[in-house]
N, C-alpha and C positions, 0 to 999 in steps of 0.2 A: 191246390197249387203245390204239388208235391216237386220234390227237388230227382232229376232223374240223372242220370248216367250221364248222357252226353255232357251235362251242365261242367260237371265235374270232371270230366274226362279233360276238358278246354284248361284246367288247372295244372299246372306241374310240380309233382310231388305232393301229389294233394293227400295221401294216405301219410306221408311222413311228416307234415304237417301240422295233420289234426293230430297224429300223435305225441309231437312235439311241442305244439302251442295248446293243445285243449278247446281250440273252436269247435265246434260241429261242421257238419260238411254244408247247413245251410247256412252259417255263417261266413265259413270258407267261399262258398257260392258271392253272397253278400259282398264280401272284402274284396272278392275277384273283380265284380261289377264295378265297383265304387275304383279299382286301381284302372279298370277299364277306363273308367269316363276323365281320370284326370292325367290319363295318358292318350291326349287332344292327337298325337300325329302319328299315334301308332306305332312308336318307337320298341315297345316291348319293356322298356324303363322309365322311371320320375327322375326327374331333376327337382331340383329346391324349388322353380319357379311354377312347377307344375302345382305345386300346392299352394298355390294363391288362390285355388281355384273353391277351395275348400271357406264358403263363408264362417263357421264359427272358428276357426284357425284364426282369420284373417282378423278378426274382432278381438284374437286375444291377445292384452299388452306386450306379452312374452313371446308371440309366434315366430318370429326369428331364432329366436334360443331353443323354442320345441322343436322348429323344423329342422334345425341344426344339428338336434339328437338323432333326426331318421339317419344325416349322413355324418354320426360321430367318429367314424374309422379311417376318416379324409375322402372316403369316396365318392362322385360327385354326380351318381348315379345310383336309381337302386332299385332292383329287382322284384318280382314280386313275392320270394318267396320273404327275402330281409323284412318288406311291406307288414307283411303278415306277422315274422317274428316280434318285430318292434310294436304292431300295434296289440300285441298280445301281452304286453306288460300292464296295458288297461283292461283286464278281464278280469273277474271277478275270482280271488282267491278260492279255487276249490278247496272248502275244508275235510270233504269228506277222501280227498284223493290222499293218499299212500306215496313217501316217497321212498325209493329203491336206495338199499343201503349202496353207499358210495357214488351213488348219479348225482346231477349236477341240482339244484335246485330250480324246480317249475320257473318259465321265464316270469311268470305273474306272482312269483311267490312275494311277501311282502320284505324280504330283502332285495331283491331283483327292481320291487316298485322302487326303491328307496336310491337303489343306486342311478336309476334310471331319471327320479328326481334331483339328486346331486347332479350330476352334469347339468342340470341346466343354469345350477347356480355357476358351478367350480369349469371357468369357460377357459382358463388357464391350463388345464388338465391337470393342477399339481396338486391335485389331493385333497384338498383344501380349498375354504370358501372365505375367500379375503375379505374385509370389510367392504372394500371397493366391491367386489364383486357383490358381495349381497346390497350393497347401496344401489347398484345397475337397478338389480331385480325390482327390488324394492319400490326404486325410484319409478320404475318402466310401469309398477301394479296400481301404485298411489298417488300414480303425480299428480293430479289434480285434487285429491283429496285432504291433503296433509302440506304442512310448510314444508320448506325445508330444514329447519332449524327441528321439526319434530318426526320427521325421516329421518337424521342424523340422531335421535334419542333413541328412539325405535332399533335403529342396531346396532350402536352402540348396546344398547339392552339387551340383546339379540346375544349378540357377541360375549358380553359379559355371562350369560345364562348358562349358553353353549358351549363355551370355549374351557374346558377341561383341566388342561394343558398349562394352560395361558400364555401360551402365543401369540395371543391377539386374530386367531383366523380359525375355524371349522372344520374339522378333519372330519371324514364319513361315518367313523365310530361315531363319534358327537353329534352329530348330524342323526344318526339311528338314534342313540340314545335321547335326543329331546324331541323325537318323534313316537319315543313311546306307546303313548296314550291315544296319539292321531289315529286316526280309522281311516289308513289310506287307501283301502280299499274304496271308500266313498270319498274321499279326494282326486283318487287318479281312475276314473270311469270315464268309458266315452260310448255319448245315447245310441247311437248306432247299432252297438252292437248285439243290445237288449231285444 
C-alpha cells in the first residue's frame, strides 16, 4: 500500500509542509484524509464544530479549550495547512534533528509543546495562569473526582510551587520551569499519528 503521487499532489504545499512540520508524506497523506472526512460539506476549511466529529476530542474534559487552540489567532476557520501546523506540536521531538543557527525553533520542539499547553490554561491571553483559570482546568479534569474544598488546595499548592514572583498567578517562564522534569513529549502525543 505504497503512498503514490497523485495522493499527494491532492495536498497543497505539501513539500513545504513536510519540511516545516517534520511529518512524512504518509502521514501528510494520513492528516489530509482525516481533515477530509471532518470537512462533512466540502467547504475546503474546519470550523470549531466540525471537530465534534472527532470521538476522543469529544471525551476529553478540556475539548473546548483544545479546540480553541486550533482557532487561537481569532480566526473562525482554518485551513488545512494551519490543520497540519498545529497538529504538529504532538509529534514526537526529533532528537536527532539539527537546528539552523538563527531559525525559528521546530513547531514540536519542547518549548513550542509548552507554549502550546499554556493557552490552554492562560484563556485570558495575559500571560499568565490566574488561579481562576487554573481552577476552570482543573475543575473541568477532576470534577467528579475530588471535593471542592480539595480542588481549591490543589492550587492553591499549585500556585504556591509555581508562582516565583509571587504574584499569586503563572507566568510561562514558571510554567516551563515546573515542567522541567515532565516528559512532554509523552504527554502531548496524539495515537493517530504513530
Amino acid at each position: 500500500m505504497g503512498l503514490n503521487y497523485s495522493d499527494q499532489a491532492q495536498i497543497p504545499h505539501a513539500e513545504d509542509l513536510i519540511r516545516e512540520t517534520g511529518f512524512t508524506r504518509a502521514h501528510l497523506v494520513r492528516l489530509h484524509e482525516r481533515y477530509q472526512s471532518l470537512d462533512k460539506d466540502n467547504k475546503g476549511h474546519l470550523n470549531a464544530q466540525d471537530f465534534g466529529a472527532i470521538k476522543e476530542l469529544a471525551m476529553n474534559p478540556i475539548c473546548d479549550r483544545i479546540i480553541g487552540a486550533f482557532f487561537s489567532s481569532g480566526q473562525e476557520t482554518l485551513d488545512f495547512p494551519s490543520f497540519v501546523r498545529i497538529l504538529a506540536h504532538f509529534r514526537p521531538i526529533d532528537k536527532n534533528r539539527t537546528k539552523e543557527p538563527n531559525s525559528p525553533d521546530p513547531i514540536n520542539s519542547r518549548i513550542n509543546k509548552l507554549k502550546f499547553a499554556f493557552q490552554l490554561y492562560d484563556q485570558d491571553k495575559d500571560g499568565k495562569i490566574s488561579r481562576q483559570e487554573l481552577l476552570q482546568v482543573l475543575q473541568a479534569m477532576l470534577e467528579s473526582q475530588v471535593t471542592k474544598e480539595q480542588l481549591e488546595c490543589i492550587v492553591d499548592r499549585t500556585i504556591q510551587e509555581a508562582d516565583l514572583d509571587n504574584d499569586n498567578a503563572i507566568s510561562f517562564e514558571e510554567f516551563r520551569k515546573s515542567l522541567d522534569k515532565v516528559d512532554i513529549d509523552h504527554k502531548m502525543s496524539i495515537r493517530f499519528l504513530r
